[in-house]
C-alpha positions as CSV (number, residue, x, y, z in Angstrom):
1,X,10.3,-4.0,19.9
2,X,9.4,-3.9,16.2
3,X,5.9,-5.7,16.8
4,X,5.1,-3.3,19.1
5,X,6.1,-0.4,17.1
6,X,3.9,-2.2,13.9
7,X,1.5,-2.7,15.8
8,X,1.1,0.6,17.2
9,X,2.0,2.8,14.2
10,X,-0.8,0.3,11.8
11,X,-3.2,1.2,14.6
12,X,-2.3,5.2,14.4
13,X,-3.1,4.9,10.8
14,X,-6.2,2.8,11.0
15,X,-7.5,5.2,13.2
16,X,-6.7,8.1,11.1
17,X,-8.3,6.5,8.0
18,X,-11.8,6.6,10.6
19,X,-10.5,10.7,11.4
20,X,-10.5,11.1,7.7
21,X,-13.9,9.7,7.0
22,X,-15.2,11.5,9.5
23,X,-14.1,14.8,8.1
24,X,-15.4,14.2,4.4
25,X,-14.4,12.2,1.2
26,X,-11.4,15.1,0.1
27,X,-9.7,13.9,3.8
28,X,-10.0,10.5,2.6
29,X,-8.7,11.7,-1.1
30,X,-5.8,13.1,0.1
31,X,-4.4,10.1,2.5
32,X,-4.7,8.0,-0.3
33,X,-2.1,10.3,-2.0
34,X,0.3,10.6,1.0
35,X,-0.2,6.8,2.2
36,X,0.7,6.1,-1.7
37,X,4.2,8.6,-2.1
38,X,5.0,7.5,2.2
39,X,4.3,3.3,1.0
40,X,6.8,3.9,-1.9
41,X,9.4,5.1,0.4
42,X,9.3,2.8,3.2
43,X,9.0,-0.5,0.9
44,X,12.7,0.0,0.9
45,X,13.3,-0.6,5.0
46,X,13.2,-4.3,5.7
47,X,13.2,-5.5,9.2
48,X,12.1,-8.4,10.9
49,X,8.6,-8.5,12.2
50,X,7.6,-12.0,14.3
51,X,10.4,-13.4,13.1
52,X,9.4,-12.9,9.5
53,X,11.5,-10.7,7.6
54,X,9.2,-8.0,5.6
55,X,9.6,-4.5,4.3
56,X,8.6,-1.0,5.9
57,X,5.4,-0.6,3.5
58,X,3.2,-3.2,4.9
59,X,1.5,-1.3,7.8
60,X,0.7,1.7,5.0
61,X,-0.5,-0.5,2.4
62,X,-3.2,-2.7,4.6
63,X,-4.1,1.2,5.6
64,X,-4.7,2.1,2.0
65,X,-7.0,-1.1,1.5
66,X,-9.1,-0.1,4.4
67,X,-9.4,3.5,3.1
68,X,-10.7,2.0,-0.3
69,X,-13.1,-0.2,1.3
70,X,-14.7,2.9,3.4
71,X,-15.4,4.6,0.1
72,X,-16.8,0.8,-1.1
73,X,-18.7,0.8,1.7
74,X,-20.2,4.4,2.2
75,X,-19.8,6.2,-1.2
76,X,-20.2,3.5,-3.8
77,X,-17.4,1.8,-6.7
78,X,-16.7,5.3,-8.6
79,X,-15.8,7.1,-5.6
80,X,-13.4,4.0,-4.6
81,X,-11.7,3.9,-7.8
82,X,-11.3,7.5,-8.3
83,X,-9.3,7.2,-4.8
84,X,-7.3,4.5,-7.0
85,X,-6.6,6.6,-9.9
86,X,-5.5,9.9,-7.3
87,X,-3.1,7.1,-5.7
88,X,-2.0,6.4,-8.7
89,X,-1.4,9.8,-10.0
90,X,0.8,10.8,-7.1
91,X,3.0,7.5,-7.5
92,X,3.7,9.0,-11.1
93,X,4.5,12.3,-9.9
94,X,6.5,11.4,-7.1
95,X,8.7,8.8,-9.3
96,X,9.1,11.6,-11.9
97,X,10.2,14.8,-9.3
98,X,12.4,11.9,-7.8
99,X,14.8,11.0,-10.9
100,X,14.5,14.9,-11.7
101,X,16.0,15.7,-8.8
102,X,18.8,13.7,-8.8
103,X,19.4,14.8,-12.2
104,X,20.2,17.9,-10.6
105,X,24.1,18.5,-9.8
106,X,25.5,19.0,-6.8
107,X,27.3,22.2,-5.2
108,X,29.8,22.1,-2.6
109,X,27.6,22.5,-0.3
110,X,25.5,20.0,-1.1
111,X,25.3,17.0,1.9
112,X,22.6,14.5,0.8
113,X,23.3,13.4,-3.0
114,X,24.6,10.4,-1.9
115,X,21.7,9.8,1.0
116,X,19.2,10.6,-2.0
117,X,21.2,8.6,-4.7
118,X,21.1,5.4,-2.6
119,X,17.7,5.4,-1.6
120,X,15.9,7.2,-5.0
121,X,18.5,5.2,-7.2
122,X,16.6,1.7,-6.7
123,X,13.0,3.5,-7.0
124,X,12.5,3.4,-10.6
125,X,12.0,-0.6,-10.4
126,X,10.2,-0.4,-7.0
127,X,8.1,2.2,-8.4
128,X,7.0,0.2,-11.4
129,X,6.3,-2.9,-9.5
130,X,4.9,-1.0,-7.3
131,X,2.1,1.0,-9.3
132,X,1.7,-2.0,-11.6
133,X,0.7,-3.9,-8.3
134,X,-1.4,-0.9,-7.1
135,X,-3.3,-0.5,-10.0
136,X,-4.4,-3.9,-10.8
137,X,-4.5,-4.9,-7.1
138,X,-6.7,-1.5,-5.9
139,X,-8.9,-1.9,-9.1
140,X,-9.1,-5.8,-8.4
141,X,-10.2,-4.9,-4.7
142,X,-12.9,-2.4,-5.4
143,X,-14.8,-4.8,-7.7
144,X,-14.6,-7.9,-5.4
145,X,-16.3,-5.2,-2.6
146,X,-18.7,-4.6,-4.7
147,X,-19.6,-8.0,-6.2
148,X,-19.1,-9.3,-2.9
149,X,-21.8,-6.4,-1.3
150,X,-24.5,-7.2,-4.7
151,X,-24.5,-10.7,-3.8
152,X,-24.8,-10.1,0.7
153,X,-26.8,-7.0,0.3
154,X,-25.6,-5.3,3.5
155,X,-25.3,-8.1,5.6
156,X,-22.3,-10.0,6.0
157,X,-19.8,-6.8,6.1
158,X,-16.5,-8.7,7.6
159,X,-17.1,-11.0,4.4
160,X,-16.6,-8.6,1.6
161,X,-14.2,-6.2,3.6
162,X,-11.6,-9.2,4.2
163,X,-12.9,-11.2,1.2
164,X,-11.9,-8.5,-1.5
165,X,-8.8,-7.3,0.7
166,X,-7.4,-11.2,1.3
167,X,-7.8,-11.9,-2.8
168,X,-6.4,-8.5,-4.2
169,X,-3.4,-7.9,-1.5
170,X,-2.3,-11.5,-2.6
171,X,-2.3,-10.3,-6.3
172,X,-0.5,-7.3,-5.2
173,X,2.1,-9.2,-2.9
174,X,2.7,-11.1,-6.4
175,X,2.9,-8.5,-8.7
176,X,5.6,-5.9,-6.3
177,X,7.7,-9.0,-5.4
178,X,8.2,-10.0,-9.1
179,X,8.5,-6.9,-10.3
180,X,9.7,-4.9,-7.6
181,X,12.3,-6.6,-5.7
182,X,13.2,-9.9,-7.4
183,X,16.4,-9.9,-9.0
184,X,15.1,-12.1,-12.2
185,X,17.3,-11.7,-15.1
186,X,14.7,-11.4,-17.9
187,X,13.4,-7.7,-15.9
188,X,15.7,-4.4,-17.2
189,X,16.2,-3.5,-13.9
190,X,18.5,-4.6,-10.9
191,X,16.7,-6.5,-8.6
192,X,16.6,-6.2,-4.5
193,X,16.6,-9.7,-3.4
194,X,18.3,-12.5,-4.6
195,X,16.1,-15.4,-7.0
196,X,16.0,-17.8,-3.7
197,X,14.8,-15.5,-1.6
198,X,11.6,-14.4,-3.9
199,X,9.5,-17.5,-2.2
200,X,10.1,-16.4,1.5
201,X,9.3,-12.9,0.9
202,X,6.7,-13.6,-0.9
203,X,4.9,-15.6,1.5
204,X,6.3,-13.6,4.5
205,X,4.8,-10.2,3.2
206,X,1.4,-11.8,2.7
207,X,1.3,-13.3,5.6
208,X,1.6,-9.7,7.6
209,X,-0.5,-8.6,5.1
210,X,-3.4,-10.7,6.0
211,X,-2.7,-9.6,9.8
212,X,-3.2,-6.4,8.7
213,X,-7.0,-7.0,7.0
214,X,-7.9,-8.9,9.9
215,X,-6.5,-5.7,12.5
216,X,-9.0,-3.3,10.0
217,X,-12.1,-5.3,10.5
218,X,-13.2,-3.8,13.6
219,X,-12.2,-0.5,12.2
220,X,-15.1,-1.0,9.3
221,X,-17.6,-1.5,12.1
222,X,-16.6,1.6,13.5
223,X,-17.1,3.7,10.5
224,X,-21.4,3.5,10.8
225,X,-20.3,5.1,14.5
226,X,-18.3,7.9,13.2
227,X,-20.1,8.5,10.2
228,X,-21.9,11.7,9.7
């Protein structure tokens, strides 16, 4: 049941990204910013997916990639990175209206401070790893397009679309699992997972990761048909 539901809800939003296009660059501009806020949120479900256990951001984040790479591919590097720096932005807003609001105390007939604490209370450290990864990995991603693209010309588009995704999501699948969910005692926060368990995440989360590039592929093609 779960790898139909992944499969299903990665293909809703990889066909959204191509709805988005098609309406202009500001549809494109704001996905970005909810895929971003939505990824933080759901990187703390973890399920099992194939018999791989892996956390509820994947689908959204191999989304996000393919949104960048349409803005690569049909608006140029400084429209790709300013989608990385409004991503980026509403990380940092969301992590700061979060911890504000739990600042906030309680009345009687308040019913979801616990609910809130319990899933807000761990996002400080996921957040961190998590925009860390994001910027370096998104930034990482938008240059290998492009250097990619300078030496293929315009040929060779499943190359630089799964070339730059394959090389910057493992960078980012690095980054979030050290600093996101590990439980390493040199970090300042509290970590997720256990030390032992850094290795099979690691690896598992890549691995759906790279799934995920190779499910957007066809979905690059499509974007010269639903261009404007």
């Amino acid at each position: 049941m779960n790898e139909l539901l992944f499969i299903g809800f990665a293909l809703f939003l990889l066909s959204l990204n191509l709805i988005a296009f098609r309406l202009g660059k500001a549809y494109v501009f704001a996905l970005v910013a909810v895929y971003t806020v939505l990824m933080n949120i759901f990187v703390t479900k973890q399920f099992d997916l194939f018999g791989l256990a892996i956390t509820g951001g994947n689908a959204l984040y191999g989304a996000l990639f393919l949104l960048t790479d349409l803005l690569s591919e049909h608006h140029g590097k400084k429209q790709a990175l300013q989608a990385v720096g409004i991503g980026f932005a509403a990380s940092a807003l969301f992590v700061v209206s979060t911890q504000v609001l739990l600042a906030f105390t309680p009345n009687s007939a308040d019913y979801t401070q616990d609910a809130m604490t319990t899933l807000f209370s761990v996002m400080p450290r996921i957040l961190v790893g998590s925009m860390l990864a994001y910027a370096i990995a998104q930034t990482l991603d938008v240059w290998l397009y492009n250097r990619i693209r300078q030496w293929s010309g315009d040929k060779m588009l499943w190359l630089r679309n799964n070339g730059s995704t394959l090389i910057s999501q493992l960078v980012d699948t690095f980054i979030f699992t050290v600093v996101g969910l590990t439980a390493f005692t040199w970090l300042p926060f509290e970590g997720i997972i256990p030390v032992e368990l850094f290795w099979p995440v690691f690896v598992t989360t890549y691995v759906i990761k790279v799934l995920m590039a190779l499910l957007d592929t066809p979905f690059m093609y499509l974007s010269y048909k639903v261009k404007r």
